[in-house]
C-alpha positions in Angstrom: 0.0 0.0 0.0 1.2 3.2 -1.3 2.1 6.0 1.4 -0.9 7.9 0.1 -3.2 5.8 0.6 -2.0 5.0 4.3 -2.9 8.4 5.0 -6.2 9.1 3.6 -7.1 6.0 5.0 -6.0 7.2 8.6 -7.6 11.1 8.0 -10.9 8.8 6.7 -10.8 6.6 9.9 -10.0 10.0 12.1 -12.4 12.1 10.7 -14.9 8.8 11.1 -14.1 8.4 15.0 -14.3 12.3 15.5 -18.3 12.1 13.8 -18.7 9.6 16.1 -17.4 10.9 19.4 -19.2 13.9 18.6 -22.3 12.5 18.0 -22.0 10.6 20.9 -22.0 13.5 22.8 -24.8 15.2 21.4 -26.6 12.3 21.9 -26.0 11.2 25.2 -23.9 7.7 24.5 -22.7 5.4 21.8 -25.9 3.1 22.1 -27.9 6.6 21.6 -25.8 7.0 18.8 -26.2 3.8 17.6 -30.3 3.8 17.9 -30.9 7.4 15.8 -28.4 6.2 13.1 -30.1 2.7 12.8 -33.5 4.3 12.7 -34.0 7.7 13.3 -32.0 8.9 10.2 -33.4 6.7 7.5 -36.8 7.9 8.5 -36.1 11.7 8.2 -37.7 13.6 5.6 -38.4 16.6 4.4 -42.4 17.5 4.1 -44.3 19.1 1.2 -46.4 21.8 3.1 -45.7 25.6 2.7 -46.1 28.3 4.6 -50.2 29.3 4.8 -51.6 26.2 3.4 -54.0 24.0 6.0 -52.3 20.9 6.7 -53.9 17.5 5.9 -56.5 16.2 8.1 -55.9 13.2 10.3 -57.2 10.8 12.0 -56.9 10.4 15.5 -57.0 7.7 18.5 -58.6 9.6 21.4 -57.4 9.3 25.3 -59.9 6.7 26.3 -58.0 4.3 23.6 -61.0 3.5 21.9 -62.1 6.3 19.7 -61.3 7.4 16.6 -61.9 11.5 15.3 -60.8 13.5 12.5 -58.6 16.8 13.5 -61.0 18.8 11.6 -63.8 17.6 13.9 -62.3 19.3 17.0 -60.7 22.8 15.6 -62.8 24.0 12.9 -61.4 26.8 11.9 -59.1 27.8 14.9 -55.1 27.4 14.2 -53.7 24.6 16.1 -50.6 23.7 17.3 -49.5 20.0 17.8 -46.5 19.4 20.3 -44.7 15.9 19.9 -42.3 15.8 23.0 -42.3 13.5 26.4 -43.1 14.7 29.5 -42.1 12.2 31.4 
């Protein structure tokens, strides 16, 4: 192996273990890191919507587990804002 390619293959390799410490970091720990490469990122997309047009309308499984209702049922006309996050 040529000289040259001993050291792009170590700058590769660095610049590979320097991604991954940082991520782990971001992340919390390698397994984190490990989970939102494997299936987090693959998943990630950008949407079609605009600003000022109504999103689609969904359909929804209410608290009680058993129910079903269409977002448009509940806000009418009124904006809404939907908040994905834990509280836990």
């Amino acid at each position: 192996m040529s000289r040259f390619w001993k050291w792009t293959l170590g700058i590769f390799l660095g610049l590979m273990l320097i991604a991954f410490a940082g991520l782990s970091f971001m992340a919390g720990s390698p397994k984190d890191v490990y989970g939102m490469v494997r299936y987090a990122l693959p998943h990630m997309h950008r949407g079609k919507l605009r600003v000022g047009e109504d999103a689609p309308d969904v359909r929804l499984l209410a608290l009680d587990g058993s129910n079903h209702f269409h977002l448009r049922e509940r806000t009418g006309s009124r904006p809404l804002v939907v908040i994905f996050g834990s509280y836990t």
